[in-house]
RODO-2510 file (C-alpha; in nm, 4 decimals, decimal comma):
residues 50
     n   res          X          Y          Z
     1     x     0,9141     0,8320    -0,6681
     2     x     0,8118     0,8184    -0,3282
     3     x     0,7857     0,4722    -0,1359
     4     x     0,6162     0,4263     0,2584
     5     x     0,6135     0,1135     0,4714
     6     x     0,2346     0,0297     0,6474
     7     x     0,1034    -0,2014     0,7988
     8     x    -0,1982    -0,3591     0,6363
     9     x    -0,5603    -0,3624     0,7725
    10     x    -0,7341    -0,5209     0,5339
    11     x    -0,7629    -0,8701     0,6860
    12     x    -0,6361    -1,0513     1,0109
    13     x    -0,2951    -1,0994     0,8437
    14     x    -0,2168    -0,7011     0,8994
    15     x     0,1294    -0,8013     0,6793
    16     x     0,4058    -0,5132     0,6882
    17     x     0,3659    -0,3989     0,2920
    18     x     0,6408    -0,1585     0,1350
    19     x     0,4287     0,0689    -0,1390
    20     x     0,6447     0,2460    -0,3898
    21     x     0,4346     0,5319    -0,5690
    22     x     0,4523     0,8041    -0,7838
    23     x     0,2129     1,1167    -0,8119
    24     x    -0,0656     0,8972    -0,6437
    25     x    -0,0477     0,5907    -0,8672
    26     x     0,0631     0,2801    -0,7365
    27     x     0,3901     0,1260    -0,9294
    28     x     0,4769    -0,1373    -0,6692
    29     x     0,3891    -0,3657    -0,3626
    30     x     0,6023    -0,5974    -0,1739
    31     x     0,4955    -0,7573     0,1398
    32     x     0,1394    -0,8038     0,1240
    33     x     0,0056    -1,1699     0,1580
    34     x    -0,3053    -1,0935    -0,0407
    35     x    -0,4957    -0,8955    -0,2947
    36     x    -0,6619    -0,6700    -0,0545
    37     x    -0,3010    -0,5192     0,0002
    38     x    -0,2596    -0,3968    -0,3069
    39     x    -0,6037    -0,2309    -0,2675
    40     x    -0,4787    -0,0422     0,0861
    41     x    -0,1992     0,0588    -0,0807
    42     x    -0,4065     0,2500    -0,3477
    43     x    -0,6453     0,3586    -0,0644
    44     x    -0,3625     0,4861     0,1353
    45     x    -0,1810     0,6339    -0,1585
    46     x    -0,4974     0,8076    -0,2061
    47     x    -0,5099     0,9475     0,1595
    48     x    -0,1912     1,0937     0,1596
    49     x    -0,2083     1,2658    -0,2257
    50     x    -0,5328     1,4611    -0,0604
***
């Protein structure tokens, strides 16, 4: 299990998120103040496994 800290783009609130992950799937999220976090974590979990 791997885990990275980004910052989040996907609105104006560009919150500090903390995505734990594991052969490209998603387990957790902290940090994010909305939804769309969850869905740049995927999108950056998916960067990184390509």
């Amino acid at each position: 299990m791997e885990r990275i800290k980004i910052t989040c783009t996907a609105c104006r609130n560009q919150c500090e998120i903390e995505v734990e992950y594991e052969e490209g799937e998603v387990i957790e999220v902290t940090g994010n103040g909305c939804m769309r976090g969850m869905a740049r974590a995927q999108q950056t979990v998916n960067e990184l496994d390509s």
